[in-house]
C-alpha positions as CSV (number, residue, x, y, z in Angstrom):
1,X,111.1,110.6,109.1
2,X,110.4,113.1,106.2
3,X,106.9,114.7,105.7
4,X,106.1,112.7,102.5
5,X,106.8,109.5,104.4
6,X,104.7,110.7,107.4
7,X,101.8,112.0,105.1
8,X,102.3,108.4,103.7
9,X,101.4,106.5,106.7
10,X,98.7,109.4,108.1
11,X,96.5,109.2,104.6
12,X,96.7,104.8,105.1
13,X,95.5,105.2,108.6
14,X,92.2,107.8,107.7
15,X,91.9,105.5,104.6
16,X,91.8,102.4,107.2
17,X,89.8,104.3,109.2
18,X,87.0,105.5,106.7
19,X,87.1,101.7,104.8
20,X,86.0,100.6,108.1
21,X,83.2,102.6,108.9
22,X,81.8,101.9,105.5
23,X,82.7,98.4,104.7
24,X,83.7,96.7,108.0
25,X,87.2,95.3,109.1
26,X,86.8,91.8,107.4
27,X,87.0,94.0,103.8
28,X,89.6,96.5,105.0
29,X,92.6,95.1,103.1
30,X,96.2,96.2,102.1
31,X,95.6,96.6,98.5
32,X,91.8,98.1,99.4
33,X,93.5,100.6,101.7
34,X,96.7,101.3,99.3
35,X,94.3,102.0,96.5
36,X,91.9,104.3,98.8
37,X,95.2,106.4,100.3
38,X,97.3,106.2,97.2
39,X,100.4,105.3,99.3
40,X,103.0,103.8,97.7
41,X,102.7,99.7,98.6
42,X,106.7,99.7,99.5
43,X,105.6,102.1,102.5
44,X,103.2,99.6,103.9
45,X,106.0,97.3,105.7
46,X,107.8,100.7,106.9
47,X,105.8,102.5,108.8
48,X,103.3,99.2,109.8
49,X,105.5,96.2,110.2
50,X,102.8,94.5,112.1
51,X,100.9,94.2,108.7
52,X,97.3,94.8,108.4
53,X,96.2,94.3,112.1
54,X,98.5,97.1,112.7
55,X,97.4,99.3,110.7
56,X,93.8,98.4,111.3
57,X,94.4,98.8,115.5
58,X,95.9,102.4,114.4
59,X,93.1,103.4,112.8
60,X,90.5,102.2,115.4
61,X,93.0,104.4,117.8
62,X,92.1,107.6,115.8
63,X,88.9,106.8,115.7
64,X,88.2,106.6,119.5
65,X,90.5,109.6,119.8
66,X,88.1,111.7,117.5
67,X,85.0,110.8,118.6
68,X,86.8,111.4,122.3
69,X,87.8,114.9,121.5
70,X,84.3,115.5,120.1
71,X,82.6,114.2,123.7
72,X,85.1,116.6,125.6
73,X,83.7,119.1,123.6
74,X,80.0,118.7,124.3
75,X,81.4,118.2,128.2
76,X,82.0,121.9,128.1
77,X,78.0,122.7,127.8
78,X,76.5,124.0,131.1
79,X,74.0,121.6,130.7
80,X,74.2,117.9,130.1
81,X,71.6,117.8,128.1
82,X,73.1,119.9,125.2
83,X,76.4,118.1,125.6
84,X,74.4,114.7,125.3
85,X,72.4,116.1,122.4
86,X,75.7,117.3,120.4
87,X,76.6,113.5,120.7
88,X,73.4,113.0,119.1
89,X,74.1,115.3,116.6
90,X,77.5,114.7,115.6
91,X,76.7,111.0,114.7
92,X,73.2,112.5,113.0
93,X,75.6,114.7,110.7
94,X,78.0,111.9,109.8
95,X,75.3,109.6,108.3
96,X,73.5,112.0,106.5
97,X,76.8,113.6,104.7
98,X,77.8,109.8,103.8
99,X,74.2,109.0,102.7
100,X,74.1,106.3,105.2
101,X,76.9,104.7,103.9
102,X,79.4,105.4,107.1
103,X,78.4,103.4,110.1
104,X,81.1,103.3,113.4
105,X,84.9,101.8,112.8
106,X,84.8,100.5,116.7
107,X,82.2,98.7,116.1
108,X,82.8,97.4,112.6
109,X,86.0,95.8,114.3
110,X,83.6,94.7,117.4
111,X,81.2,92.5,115.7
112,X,83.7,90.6,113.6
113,X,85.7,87.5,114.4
114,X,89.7,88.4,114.4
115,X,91.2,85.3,115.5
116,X,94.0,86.3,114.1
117,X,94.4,89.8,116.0
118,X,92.4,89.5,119.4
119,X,94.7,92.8,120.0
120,X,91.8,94.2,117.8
121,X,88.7,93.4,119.9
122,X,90.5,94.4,123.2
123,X,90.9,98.3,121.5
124,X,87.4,98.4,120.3
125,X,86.7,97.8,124.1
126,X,89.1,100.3,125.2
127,X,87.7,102.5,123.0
128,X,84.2,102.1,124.1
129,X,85.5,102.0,127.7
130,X,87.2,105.9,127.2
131,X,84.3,106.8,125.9
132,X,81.8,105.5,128.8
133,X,84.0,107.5,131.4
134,X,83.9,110.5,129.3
135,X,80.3,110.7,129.5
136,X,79.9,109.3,133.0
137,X,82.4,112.3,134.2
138,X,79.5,114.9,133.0
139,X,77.0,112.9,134.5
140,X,79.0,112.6,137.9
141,X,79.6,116.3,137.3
142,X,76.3,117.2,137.3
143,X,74.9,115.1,140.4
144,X,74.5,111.6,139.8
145,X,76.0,108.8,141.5
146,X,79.2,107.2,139.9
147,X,77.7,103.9,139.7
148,X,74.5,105.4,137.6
149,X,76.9,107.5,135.4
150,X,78.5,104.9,134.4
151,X,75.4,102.6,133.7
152,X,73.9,106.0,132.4
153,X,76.8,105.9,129.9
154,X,77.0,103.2,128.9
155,X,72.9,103.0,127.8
156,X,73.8,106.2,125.8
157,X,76.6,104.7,123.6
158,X,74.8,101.8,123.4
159,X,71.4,103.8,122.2
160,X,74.2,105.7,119.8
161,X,75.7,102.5,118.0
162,X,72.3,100.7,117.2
163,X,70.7,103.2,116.4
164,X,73.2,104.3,114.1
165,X,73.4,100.6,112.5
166,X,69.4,100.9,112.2
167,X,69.5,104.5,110.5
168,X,71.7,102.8,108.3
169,X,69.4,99.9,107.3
170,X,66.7,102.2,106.8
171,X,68.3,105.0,105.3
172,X,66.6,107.3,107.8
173,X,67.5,109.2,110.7
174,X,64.2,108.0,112.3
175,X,65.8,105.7,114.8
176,X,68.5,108.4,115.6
177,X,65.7,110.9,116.6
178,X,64.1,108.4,118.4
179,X,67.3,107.2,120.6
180,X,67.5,110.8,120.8
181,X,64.2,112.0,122.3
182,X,64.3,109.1,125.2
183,X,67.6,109.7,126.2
184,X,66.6,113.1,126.5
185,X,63.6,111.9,128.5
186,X,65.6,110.0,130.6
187,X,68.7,112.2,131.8
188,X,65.9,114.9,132.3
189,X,63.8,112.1,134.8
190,X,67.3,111.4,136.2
191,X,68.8,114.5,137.0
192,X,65.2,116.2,138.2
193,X,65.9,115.3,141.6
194,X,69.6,116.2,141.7
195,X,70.1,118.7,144.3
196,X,72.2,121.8,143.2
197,X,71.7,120.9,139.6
198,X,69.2,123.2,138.6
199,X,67.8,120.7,135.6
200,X,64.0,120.0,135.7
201,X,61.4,118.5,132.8
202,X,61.2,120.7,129.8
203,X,57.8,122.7,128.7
């Protein structure tokens, strides 16, 4: 494959990608993704010849992946609750630079009825599922049990994605800080009693 033809179908999967966070799946369309990318339309059939669902599952794919690599990032803190804060942060960061325009891809595919490609809903939930053992893995790491890392988990991504879809209602990070702060609360309460893990309630 030559680079043009790669760089082709890479700037139609961001494009997919970044239509979805800010306009949901239901509105990510060839022709709105074509005219986002400027990829030629003959390329569309080439590099996705399972058509839009395709090209939409590929972008939910590199959408997990980043948000992934970002977790695996903040797993390298010493302390959990840094790496659980950068979470915070990163999502924090990515609706202020879009003025509250950008909201999650996984979950714009989520929420929405796609009869027509259930493959869809099944790698939102893979997605969400990769990210839930990330985080459990640092809270295993640092003490807790594997069954209330994984509960623990999932309560943070959950706390992440509304309040992300509430920050973008009110045009505020206000619900953000507030998800924000009781997590905080809570993995402190949580890991206070952990022996070995040196973590205790902040002044």
């Amino acid at each position: 494959m030559s680079s043009r033809k790669s760089d082709s179908r890479e700037r139609m999967v961001l494009s997919a990608a970044a239509l979805l966070r800010e306009h949901g799946a239901a509105a990510t369309s060839i022709d709105r993704v074509l005219a986002h990318s400027g990829a030629p339309r003959g390329s569309v059939y080439h590099h996705f010849p399972g058509g839009r669902a395709q090209l939409i599952d590929e972008a939910v794919a590199l959408a997990g992946d980043f948000i992934a690599g970002r977790i695996d990032a903040a797993m390298q803190a010493e302390n959990p609750l840094e790496a659980i804060d950068a979470f915070f942060t990163l999502w924090r960061h990515r609706l202020v630079d879009s003025d509250f325009r950008a909201g999650c891809p996984i979950v714009a595919v989520a929420v929405e009825t796609n009869d027509e490609a259930p493959q869809l809903a099944r790698s939102a939930a893979a997605v969400f599922a990769r990210w839930q053992e990330a985080l459990a893995a640092l809270f295993v790491r640092h003490g807790l049990s594997e069954d209330r890392g994984r509960r623990l988990a999932a309560f943070v991504i959950a706390a992440v994605e509304g309040a992300v879809i509430m920050c973008r209602a009110e045009r505020s990070t206000a619900p953000m800080d507030a998800a924000a702060a009781e997590i905080q609360d809570l993995l402190v309460h949580a890991l206070r009693d952990q022996p070995g893990t040196g973590h205790g309630p902040r002044p």
